[in-house]
C-alpha positions as CSV (number, residue, x, y, z in Angstrom):
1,X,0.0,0.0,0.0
2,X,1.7,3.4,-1.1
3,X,2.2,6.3,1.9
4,X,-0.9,7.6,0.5
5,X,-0.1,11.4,1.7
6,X,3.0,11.7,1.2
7,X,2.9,9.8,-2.6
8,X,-0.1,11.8,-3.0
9,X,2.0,15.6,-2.4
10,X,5.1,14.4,-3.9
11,X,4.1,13.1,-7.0
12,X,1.5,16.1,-7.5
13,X,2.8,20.0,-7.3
14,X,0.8,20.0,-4.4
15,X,3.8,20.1,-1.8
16,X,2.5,22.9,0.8
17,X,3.6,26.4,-0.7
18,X,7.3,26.2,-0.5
19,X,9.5,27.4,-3.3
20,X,12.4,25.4,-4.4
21,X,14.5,27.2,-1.9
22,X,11.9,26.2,1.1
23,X,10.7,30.2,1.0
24,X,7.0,30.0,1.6
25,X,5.3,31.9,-0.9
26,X,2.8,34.0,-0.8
27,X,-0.9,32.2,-1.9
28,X,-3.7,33.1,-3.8
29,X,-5.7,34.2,-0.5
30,X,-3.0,36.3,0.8
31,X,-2.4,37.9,-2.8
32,X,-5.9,38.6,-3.2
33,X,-5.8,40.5,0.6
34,X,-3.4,42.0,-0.2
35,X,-4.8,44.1,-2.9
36,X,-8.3,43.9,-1.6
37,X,-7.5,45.5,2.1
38,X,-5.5,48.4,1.1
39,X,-8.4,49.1,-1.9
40,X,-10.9,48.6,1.1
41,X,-8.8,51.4,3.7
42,X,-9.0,53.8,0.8
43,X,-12.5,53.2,-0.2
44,X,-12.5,55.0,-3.4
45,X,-14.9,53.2,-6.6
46,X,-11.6,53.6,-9.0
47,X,-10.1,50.6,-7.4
48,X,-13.5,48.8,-8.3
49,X,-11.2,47.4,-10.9
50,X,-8.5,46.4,-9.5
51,X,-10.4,44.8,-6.4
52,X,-12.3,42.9,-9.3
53,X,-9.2,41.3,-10.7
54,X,-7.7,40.5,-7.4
55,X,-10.8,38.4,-6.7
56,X,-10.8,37.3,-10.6
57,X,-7.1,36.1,-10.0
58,X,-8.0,34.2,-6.6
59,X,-10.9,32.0,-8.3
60,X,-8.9,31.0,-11.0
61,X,-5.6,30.2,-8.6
62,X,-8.4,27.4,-6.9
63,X,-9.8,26.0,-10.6
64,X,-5.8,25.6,-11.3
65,X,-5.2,23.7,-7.7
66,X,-8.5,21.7,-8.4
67,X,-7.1,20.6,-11.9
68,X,-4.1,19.6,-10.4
69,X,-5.7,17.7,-7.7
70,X,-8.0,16.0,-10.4
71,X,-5.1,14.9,-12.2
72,X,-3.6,13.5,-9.6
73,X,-6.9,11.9,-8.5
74,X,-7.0,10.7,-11.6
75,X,-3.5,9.1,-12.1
76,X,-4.3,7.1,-9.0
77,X,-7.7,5.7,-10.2
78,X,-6.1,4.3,-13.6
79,X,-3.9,2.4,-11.4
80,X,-6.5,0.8,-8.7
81,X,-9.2,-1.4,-8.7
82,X,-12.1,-3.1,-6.4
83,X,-12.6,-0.2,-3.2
84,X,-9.4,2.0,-3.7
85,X,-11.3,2.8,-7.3
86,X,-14.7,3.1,-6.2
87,X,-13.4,6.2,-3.6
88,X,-11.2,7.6,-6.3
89,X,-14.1,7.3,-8.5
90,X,-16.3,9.4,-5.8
91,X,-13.4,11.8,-5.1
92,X,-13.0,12.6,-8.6
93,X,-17.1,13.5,-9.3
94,X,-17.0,15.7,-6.0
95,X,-13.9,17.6,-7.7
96,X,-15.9,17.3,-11.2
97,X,-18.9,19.2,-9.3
98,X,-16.5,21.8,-7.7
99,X,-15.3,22.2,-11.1
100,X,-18.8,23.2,-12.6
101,X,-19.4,25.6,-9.8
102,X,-16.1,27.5,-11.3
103,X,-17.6,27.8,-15.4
């Protein structure tokens, strides 16, 4: 039986926000805050725009990190069977649903 977790980050871009160098970097949420609170102090409607992308920019950073997890999802079906297949099956149409949500 494979270390499930840690197969499951190492084999998948999914590690846990570290750079190469072991920097953590900043994430999508803290990107988007970053824009949004200073936007928000201000309160002016010209940085309608901006706050828009920032938000924009955060939704698709999450479809991206549900792709990836669907492909790894994905890799692991192909190579089960019996039980192991019928959760990855299960797994995968959750992430399928959370993927319409997105369109």
């Amino acid at each position: 039986m494979p270390d499930w977790p840690g197969v499951f980050l190492r084999d998948s871009k999914l590690e846990n926000g570290l750079t190469a160098g072991h920097i953590p970097k900043m994430g999508p949420l803290d990107k988007c805050l970053s824009v949004l609170r200073p936007l928000i102090v201000e309160g002016h409607t010209n940085g309608v725009a901006m706050a828009e992308r920032a938000i924009d920019e955060f939704l698709a950073a999450r479809k991206g990190a549900l792709r990836n997890v669907r492909e790894v999802v994905q890799t692991h079906q192909e190579a089960t069977s019996g039980d192991e297949r019928s959760f990855a099956d299960k797994v995968n149409d959750y992430i399928e649903e959370k993927m319409r949500a997105f369109e």
